[in-house]
C-alpha positions as CSV (number, residue, x, y, z in Angstrom):
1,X,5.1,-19.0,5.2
2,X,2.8,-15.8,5.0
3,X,4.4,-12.4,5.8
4,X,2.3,-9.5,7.5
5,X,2.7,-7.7,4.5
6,X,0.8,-10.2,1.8
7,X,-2.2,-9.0,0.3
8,X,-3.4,-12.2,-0.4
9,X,-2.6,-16.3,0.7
10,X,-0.9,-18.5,-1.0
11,X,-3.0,-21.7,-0.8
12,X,-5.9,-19.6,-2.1
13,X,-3.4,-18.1,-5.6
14,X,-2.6,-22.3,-5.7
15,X,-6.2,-23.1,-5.6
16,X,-7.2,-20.6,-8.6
17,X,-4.0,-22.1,-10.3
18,X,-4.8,-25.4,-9.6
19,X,-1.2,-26.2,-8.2
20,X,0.1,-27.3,-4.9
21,X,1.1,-24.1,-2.6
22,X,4.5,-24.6,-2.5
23,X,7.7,-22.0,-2.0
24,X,6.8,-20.7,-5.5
25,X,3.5,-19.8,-4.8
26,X,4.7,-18.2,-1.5
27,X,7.3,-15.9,-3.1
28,X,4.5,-14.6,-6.1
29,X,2.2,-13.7,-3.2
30,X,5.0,-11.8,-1.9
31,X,6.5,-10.0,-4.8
32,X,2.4,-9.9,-6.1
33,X,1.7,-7.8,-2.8
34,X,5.5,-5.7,-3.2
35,X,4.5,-4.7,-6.6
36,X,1.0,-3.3,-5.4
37,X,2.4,-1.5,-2.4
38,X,4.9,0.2,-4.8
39,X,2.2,1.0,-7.2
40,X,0.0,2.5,-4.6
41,X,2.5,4.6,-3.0
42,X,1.9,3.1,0.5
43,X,1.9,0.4,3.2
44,X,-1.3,-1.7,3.4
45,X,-0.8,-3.3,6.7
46,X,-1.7,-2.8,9.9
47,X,1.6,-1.1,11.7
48,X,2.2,1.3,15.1
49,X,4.7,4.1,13.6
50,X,6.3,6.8,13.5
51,X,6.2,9.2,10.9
52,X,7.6,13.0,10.1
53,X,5.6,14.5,7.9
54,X,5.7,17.4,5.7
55,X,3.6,20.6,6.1
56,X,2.9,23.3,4.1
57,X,1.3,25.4,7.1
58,X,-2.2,24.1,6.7
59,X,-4.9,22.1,9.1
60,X,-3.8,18.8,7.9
61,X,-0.9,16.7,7.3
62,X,-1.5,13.3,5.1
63,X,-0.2,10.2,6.9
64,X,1.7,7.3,4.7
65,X,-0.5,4.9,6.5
66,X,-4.6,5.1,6.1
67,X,-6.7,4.3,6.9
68,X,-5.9,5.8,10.8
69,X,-6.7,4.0,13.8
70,X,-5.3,5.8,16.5
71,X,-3.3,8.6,17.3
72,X,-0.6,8.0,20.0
73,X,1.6,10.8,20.3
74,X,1.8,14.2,18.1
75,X,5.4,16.1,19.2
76,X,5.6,19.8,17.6
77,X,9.2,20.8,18.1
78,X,9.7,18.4,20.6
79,X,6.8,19.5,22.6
80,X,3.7,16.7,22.8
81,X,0.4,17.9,22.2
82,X,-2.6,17.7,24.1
83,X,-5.3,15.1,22.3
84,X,-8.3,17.7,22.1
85,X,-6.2,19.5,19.4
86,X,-6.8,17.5,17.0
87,X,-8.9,14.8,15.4
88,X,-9.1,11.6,12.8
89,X,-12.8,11.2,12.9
90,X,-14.8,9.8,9.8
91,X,-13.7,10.4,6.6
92,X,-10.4,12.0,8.0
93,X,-9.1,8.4,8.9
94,X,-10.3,6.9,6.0
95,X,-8.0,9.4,3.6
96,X,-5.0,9.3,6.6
97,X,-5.5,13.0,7.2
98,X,-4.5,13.9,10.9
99,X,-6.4,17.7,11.1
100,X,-5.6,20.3,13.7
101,X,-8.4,22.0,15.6
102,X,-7.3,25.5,16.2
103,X,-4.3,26.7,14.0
104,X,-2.2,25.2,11.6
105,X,0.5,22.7,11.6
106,X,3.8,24.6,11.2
107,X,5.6,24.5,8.1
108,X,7.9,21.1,8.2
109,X,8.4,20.8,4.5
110,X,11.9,21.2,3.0
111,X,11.2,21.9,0.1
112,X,7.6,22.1,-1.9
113,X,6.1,21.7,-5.1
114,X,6.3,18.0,-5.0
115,X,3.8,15.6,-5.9
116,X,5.0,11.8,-5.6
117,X,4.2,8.5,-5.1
118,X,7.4,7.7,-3.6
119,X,6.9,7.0,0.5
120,X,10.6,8.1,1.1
121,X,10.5,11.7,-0.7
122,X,8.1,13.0,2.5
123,X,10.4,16.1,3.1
124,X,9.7,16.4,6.8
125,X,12.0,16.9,9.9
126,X,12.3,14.9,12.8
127,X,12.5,17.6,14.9
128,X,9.6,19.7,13.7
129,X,6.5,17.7,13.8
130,X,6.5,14.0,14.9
131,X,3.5,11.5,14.7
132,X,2.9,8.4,16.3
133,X,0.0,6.3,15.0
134,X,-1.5,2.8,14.2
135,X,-2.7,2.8,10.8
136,X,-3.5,0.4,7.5
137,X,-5.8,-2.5,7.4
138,X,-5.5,-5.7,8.8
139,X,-4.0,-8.5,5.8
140,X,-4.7,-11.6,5.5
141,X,-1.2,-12.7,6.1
142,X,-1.7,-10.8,9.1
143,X,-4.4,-13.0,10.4
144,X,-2.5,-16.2,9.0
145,X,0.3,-15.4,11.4
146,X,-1.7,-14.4,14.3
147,X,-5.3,-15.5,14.6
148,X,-5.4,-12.6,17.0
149,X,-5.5,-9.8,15.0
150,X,-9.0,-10.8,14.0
151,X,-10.8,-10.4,10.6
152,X,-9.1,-9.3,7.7
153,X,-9.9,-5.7,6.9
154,X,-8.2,-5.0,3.7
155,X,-11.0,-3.8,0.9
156,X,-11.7,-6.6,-1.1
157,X,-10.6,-5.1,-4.6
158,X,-6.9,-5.4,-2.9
159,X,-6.8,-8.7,-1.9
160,X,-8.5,-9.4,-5.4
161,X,-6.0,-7.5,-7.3
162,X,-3.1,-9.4,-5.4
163,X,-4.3,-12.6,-6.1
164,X,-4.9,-11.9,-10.0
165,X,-0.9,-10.5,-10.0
166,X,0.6,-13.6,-8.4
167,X,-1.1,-16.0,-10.7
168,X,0.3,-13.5,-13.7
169,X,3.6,-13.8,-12.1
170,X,3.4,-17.8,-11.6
171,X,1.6,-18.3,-15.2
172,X,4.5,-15.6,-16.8
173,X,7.8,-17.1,-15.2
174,X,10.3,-18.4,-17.9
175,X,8.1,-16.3,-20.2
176,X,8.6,-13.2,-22.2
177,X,5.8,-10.8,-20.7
178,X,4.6,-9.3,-24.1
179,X,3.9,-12.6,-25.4
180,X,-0.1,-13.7,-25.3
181,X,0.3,-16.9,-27.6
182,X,2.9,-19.3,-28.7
183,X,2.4,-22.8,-31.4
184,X,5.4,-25.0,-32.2
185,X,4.2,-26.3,-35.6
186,X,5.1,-23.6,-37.9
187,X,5.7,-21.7,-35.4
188,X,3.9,-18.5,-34.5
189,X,3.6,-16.2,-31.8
190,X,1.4,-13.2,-31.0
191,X,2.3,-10.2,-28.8
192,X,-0.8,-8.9,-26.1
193,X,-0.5,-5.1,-26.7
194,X,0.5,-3.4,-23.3
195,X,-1.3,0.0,-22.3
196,X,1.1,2.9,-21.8
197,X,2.7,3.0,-18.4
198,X,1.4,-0.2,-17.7
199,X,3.3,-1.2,-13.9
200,X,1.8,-4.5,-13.0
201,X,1.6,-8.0,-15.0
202,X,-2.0,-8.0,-14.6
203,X,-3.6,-4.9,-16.1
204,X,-6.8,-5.9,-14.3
205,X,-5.3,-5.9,-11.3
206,X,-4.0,-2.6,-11.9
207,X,-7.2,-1.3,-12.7
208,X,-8.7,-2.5,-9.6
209,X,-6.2,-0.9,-7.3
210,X,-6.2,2.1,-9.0
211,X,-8.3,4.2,-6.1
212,X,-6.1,2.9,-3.5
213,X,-3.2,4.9,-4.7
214,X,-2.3,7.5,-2.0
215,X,-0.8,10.5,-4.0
216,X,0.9,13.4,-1.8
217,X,0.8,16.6,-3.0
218,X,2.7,19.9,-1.2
């Protein structure tokens, strides 16, 4: 069964294998589309939530969920803000930047200096600045569990790049992963040489989700 949080679906990663699209399949997509969200530093799908982020007193705070949709709620020390004061327009939602009109945000950060990929080291405070938002792109197991949510939104290159990791991870299970070739007569065996910090089974997958990684700097 597709989860809102697959990049891909299974019945097309079993019709590129040319297998049925069984359980097996099912949990590749998953841990296919995991594996990219981990990579990328973010959530791809489409979510309303809320976030505390961390500022370093400047016009705009980088949301963990682009590209944004709509802004529901900002609280600033438990005070709600008034709409006009700031903006997502354009580019802005595109790059998950919430910017303030007139001022700065205040400083939330705990502690700065960081740069991460990691979704749980934002060092803001709950009680400083509070944003509620929809954000992220529509997936297609998203529009396999509810027809409702329309067309699928997620850029292309994603979905591509999920679907070329789950058929690694299906083609490489039982497998040793540095292994390219294998003959039983005589035996041999030749080993695919694996570029330095390479994070997903399919290095062309990696390479094609490479601009979608959402790195946070303070």
């Amino acid at each position: 069964m597709a989860r809102p949080t697959d990049l891909c679906l299974a019945a097309t990663v079993a019709a590129d294998l040319g297998v049925p699209s069984d359980s097996r399949v099912e949990r590749c997509v998953t841990s296919a589309s995991s594996a990219i969200a981990r990579l990328c530093g973010r959530a791809f799908e489409r979510a309303t939530v809320t976030e505390y982020p961390d500022s370093y007193g400047r016009p705009y705070v980088l949301l963990s969920r682009p590209p944004l949709v709509e802004v529901l709620s900002v609280a600033e020390g438990g005070e709600l803000l008034d709409a006009t004061a700031y903006t997502l327009a354009g580019d802005l939602a595109a790059g998950g930047l919430l910017y303030r009109l007139a001022g700065l945000w205040p400083v939330t950060a705990r502690v700065g200096g960081l740069v991460t990929l990691t979704v749980e080291m934002r060092q803001g405070r709950p009680d400083a600045l509070a944003v509620t938002y929809t954000g992220g792109y529509v997936t297609p197991g998203q529009v396999a569990l509810d027809a409702s949510q329309g067309s699928v939104t997620l850029p292309a290159e994603v979905e591509e790049a999920a679907i070329l990791e789950a058929c690694a991870l299906y083609r490489g299970r039982g497998r040793d992963s540095d292994v390219s070739s294998e003959s039983l007569g005589d035996w041999s065996v030749s080993y695919r040489e694996r570029s330095a910090g390479q994070r997903l089974a399919s290095p062309r997958a990696e390479l094609l989700v490479a601009p979608h990684v959402l790195w946070r700097a303070s």
